[in-house]
N, C-alpha and C positions, 0 to 999 in steps of 0.2 A: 701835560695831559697824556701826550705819547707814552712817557715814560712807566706811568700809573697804571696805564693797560697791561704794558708788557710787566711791572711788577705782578699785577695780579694774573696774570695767563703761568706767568713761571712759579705763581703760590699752587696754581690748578694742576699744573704739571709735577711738580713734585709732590700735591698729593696723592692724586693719579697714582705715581711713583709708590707710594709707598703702601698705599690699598695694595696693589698689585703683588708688592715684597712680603705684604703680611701672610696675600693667600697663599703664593707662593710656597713660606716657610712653616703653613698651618698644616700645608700636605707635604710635609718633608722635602720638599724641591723637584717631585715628579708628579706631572699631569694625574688627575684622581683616573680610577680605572672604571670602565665598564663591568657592570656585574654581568655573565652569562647563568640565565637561567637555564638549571638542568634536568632535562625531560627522560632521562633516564630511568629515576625511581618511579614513574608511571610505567612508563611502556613494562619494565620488568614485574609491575604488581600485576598492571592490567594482561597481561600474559601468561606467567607462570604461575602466583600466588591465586591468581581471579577470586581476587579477599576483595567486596564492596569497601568492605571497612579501612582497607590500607590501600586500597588503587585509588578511590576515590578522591581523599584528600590528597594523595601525593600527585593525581592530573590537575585536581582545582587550582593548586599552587603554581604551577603552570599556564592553565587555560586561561585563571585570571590578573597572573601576572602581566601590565601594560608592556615588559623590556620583554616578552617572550619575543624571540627570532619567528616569522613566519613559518617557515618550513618546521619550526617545533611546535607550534602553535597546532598544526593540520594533524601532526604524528600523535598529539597527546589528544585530541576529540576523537580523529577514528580510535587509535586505544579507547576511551574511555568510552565510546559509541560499541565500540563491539562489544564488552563487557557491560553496558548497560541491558545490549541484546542478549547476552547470554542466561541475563538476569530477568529474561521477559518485561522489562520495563523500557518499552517498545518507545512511548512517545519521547522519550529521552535521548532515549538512541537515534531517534528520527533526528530529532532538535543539532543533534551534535555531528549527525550524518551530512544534515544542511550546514552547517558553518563552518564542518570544512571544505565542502564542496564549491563554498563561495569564493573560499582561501583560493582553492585550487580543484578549479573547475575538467582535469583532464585525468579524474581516478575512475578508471572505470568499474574497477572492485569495488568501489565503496556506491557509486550509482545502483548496480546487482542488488549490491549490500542493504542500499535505503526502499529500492524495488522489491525484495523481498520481506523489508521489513511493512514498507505498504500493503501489502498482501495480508499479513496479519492481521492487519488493521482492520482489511476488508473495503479496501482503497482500489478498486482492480486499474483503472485508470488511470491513477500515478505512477502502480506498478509499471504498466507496460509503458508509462512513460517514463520509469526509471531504465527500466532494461532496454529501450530501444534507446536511451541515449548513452549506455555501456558501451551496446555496439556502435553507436557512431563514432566512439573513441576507439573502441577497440573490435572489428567485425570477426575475431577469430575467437574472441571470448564466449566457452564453450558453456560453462553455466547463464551465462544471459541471455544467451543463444535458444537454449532451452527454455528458459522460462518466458522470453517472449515469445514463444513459440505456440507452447503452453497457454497463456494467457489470451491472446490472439485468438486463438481455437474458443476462449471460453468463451469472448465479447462476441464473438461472432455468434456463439449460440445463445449468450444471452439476448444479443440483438433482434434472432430470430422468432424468441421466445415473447421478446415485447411487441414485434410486430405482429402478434396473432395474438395476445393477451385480450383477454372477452370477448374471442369469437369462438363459434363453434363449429360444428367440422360440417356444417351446411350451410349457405346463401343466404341468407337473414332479408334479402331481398324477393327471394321467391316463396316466403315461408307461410302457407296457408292455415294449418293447425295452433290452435289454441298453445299449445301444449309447446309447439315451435318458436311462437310468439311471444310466451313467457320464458324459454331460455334465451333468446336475446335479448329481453328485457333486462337479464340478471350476467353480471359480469360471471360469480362465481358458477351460474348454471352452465353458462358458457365455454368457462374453462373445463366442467366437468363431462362436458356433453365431448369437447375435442379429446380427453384424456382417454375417455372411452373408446373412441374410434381409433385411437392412436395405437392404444394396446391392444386392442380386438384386432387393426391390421397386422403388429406383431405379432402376433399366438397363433394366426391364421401363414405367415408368411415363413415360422418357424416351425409348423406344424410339421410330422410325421412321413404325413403321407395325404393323397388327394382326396378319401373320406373323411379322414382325421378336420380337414382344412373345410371340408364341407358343413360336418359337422359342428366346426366352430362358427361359423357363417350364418347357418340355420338358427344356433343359439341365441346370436346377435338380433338379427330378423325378429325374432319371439318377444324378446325384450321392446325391443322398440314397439312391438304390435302393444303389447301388453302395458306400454307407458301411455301409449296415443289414446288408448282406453282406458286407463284408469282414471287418467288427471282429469280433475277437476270433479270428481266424486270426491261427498265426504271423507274426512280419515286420511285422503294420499296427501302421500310427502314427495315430493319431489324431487325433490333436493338429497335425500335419506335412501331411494328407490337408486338412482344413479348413483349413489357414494357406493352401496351395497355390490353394483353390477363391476364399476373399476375394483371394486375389493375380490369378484368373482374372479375376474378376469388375471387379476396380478396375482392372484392369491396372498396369503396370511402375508409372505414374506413383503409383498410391495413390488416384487414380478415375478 
């Protein structure tokens, strides 16, 4: 019985043996080689030629090659992310902006990069959260610098801009008149009653001289008299009365 095992352990080994000699001899007697994929014919399309038609497929054969090297893998999406960008086709570029960044989360060009490609979008809060994480990689980086800078300034005034959105530039709690009543009733009344005041204080603040500022004042005053009186007579528009007064005030151009 001993011997019957070891007969069949040494059939198993020598065929072991000889699978092994075959493949051996199928690849001429040296180990098969790695293929390296090469990201060259992209980066020089997507750079110098900036052909869709010839970058394209020459990053794809890369991007979706499984053997691409990592570090080739990041070179061939920003290339083919910048040139998507160059090409306004923005959400692509976003796309490829993201997946390298995954790769290799410490680009801070390419953050800028997908931060200002947010912007376009009209994304403002990605943006500034693309650019303020440029600078956490890099705090000397002078275009992200900028534009979070930039951006910052804008949220902040858009911020201020929604905190007052459907008020008007009076107490809506003290407001006794009809006429007061129904501008805080009305979001867009609202806004248009603050616009007013808002540019009547500039024209008055950039006036001339202390008649000039008087006189814009007085004008103001009039207006309001003449609104508090009309509403609610047949015929007024209210809404039409106050567009006409900001158009006075800004003039034709819009200020």
């Amino acid at each position: 019985m001993r011997s019957q095992n070891l007969i069949r352990l040494s059939g198993a080994v020598a065929l072991c043996a000889l699978s092994l000699g075959a493949a051996h001899a199928a690849t001429g007697g040296e180990p098969a080689a790695v293929v390296q994929v090469d990201v060259a014919p992209c980066l020089a399309a997507a750079a110098a030629a900036d052909d869709m038609d010839k970058a394209g497929p020459a990053c794809a054969s890369v991007i979706d090659n499984e053997k691409t090297a990592k570090v080739d893998l990041v070179k061939a999406l920003v290339a083919r992310g910048a040139l998507y960008a160059r090409h306004d086709q923005v959400d692509r570029a976003i796309a490829d902006d993201s997946r390298a960044l995954q790769l290799d989360p410490t680009l801070a060009d390419l953050f800028n990069a997908r931060g200002e490609l947010w912007l376009k979008k009209g994304d403002k809060p990605k943006a500034v959260q693309d650019f303020g994480a440029a600078l956490k990689i890099d705090p000397n980086h002078e275009r992200a610098k900028a534009n979070h800078k930039a951006m910052a300034r804008e949220l902040e005034r858009i911020g201020a801009q929604m905190a007052v959105a459907g008020k008007p530039s009076f107490n809506c709690k003290s407001a006794t008149r009809a006429v007061e009543k129904a501008i805080c009733a009305n979001r867009e009344l609202a806004d248009l009653d603050r616009e007013i005041f808002a540019s009547n204080a500039r024209v008055i603040r950039e006036a001339r001289n202390p008649a000039e500022a008087k006189a814009l004042q007085r004008e103001q005053d009039e207006f309001i008299a003449r609104r508090n009186a009309g509403f609610g007579r047949p015929g007024y528009d209210l809404k039409k009365t106050m567009q006409e007064r900001l158009q006075r005030i800004n003039g034709v151009d819009g200020y």
